[in-house]
C-alpha positions as CSV (number, residue, x, y, z in Angstrom):
1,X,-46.4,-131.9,117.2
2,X,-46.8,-130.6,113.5
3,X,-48.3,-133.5,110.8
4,X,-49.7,-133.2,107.4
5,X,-53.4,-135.1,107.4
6,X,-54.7,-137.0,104.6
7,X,-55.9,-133.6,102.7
8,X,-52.4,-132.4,103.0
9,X,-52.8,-129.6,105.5
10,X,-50.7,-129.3,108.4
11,X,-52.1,-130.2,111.4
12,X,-51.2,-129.5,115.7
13,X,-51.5,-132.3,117.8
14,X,-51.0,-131.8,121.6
15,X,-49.8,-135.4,123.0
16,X,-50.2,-135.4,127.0
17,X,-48.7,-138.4,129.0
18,X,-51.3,-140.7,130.4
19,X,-51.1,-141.4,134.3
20,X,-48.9,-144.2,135.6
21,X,-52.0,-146.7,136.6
22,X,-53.8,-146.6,132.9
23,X,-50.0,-147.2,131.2
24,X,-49.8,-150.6,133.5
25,X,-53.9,-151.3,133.0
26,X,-53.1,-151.1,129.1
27,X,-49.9,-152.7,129.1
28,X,-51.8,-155.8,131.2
29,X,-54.5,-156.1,128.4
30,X,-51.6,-156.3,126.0
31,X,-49.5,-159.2,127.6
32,X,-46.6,-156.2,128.4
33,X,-45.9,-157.9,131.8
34,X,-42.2,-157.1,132.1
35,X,-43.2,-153.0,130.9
36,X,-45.9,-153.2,133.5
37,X,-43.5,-154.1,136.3
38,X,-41.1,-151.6,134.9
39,X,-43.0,-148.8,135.0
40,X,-44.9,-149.7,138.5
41,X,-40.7,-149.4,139.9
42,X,-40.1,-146.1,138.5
43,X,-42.9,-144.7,139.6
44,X,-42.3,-145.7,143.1
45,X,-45.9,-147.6,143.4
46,X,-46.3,-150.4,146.6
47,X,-44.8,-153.8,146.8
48,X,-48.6,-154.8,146.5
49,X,-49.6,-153.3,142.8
50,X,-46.4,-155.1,141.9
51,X,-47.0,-158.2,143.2
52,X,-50.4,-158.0,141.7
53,X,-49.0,-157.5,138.3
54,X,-46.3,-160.2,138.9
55,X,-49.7,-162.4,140.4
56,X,-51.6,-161.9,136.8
57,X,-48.3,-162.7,135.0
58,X,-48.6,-165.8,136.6
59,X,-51.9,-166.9,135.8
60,X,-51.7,-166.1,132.5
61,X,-49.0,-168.0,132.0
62,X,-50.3,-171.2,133.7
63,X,-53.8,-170.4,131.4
64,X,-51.3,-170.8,128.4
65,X,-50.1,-174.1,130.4
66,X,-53.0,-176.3,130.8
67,X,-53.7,-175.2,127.0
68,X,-51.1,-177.8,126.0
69,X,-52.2,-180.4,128.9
């Protein structure tokens, strides 16, 4: 990928894809549920990392819950 940087001088970047577990540990610290679930499908991971990212949906959404109690 070819950018100018702040001086003006164009610049080579090599972008790499990161591996499918750190996209769905990011996407948990962000709230990105729903990505997270997506992406653990497509890459074919067990029912169990699934359920585990459905399980922390969850809480998270009951910790929002008993906010407002």
């Amino acid at each position: 990928m070819q950018v100018k940087d702040k001086n003006e001088k164009l610049a080579v970047y090599q972008l790499t894809e990161m591996e499918h577990n750190i996209k769905i540990e990011n996407l948990l610290r962000k709230g990105m549920f729903k990505e997270a679930q997506t992406i653990a499908i497509s890459a074919k991971f067990p029912r169990e990392i699934y359920a585990e990212i459905c399980k922390e949906h969850a809480d998270q959404l009951y910790d929002k819950k008993k906010e407002y109690d």
